[in-house]
C-alpha positions as CSV (number, residue, x, y, z in Angstrom):
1,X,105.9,101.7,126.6
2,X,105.2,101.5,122.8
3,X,101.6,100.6,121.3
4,X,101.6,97.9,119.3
5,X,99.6,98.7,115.6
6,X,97.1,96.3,115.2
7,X,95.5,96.3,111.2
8,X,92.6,96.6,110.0
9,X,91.5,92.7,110.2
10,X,91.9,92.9,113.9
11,X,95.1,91.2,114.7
12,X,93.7,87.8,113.2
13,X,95.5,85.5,110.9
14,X,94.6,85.7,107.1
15,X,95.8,81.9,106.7
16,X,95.2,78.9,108.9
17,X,97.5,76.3,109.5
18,X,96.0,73.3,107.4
19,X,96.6,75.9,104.3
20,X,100.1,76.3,104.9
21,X,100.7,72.6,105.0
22,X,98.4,72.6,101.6
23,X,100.9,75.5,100.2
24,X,104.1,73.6,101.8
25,X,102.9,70.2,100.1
26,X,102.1,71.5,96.4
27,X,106.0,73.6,96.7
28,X,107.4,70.1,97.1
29,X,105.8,68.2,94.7
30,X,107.0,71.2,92.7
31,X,110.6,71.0,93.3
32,X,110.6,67.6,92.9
33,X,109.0,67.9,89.2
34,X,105.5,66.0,90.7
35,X,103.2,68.8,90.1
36,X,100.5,68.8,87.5
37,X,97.8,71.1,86.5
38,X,94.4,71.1,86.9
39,X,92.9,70.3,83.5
40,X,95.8,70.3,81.1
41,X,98.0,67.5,83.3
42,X,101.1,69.7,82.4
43,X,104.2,69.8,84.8
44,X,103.9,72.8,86.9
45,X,106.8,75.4,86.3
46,X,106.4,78.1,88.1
47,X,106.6,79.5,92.1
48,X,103.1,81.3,91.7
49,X,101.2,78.4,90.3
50,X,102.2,76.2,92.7
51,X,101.1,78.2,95.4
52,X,97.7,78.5,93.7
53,X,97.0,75.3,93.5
54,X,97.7,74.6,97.0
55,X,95.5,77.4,98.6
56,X,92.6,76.2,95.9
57,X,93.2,72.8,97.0
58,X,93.1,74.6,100.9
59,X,89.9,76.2,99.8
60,X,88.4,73.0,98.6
61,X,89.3,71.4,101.9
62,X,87.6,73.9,104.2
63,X,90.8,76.0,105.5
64,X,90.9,79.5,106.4
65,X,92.1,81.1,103.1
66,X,90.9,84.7,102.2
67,X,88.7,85.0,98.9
68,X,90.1,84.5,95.7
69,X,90.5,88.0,93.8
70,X,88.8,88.5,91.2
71,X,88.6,90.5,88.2
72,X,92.5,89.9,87.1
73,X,92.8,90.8,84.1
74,X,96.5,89.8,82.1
75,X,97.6,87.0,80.1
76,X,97.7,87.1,76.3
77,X,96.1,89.3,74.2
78,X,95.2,89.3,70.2
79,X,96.3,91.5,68.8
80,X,93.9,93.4,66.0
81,X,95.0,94.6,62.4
82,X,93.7,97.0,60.7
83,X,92.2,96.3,57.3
């Protein structure tokens, strides 16, 4: 018989149901051109920020979402010249 491998969170789920409905919801508004961001009202674009913005909206509800990460460092950066 093979063992089954169990990680390290001991078997358990990461995400509860009530955030994949939150995820599923934002990923539809999405598609259909629906949904906006946060503060600036723009239309939302892009895969990865509509799943954001569902699990935030998960987390704001009470669902079983891990910790945001934090610490990501990215985006734009200035550039400085030498003078």
């Amino acid at each position: 018989m093979a063992k089954r491998r169990r990680s390290r969170t001991g078997g358990r789920r990461k995400y509860g149901p009530k955030s994949q409905s939150k995820v599923k919801r934002a990923m539809h508004e999405m598609k259909r051109g629906k949904l906006k961001s946060g503060r600036s009202g723009k239309k939302v674009k892009s895969r990865k920020q509509a799943i954001a913005i569902g699990l935030s909206e998960a987390r704001k509800s009470g669902a079983k979402v891990p910790k945001k990460r934090s610490g990501r460092g990215g985006g734009r950066r200035k550039s400085r010249s030498k003078s």
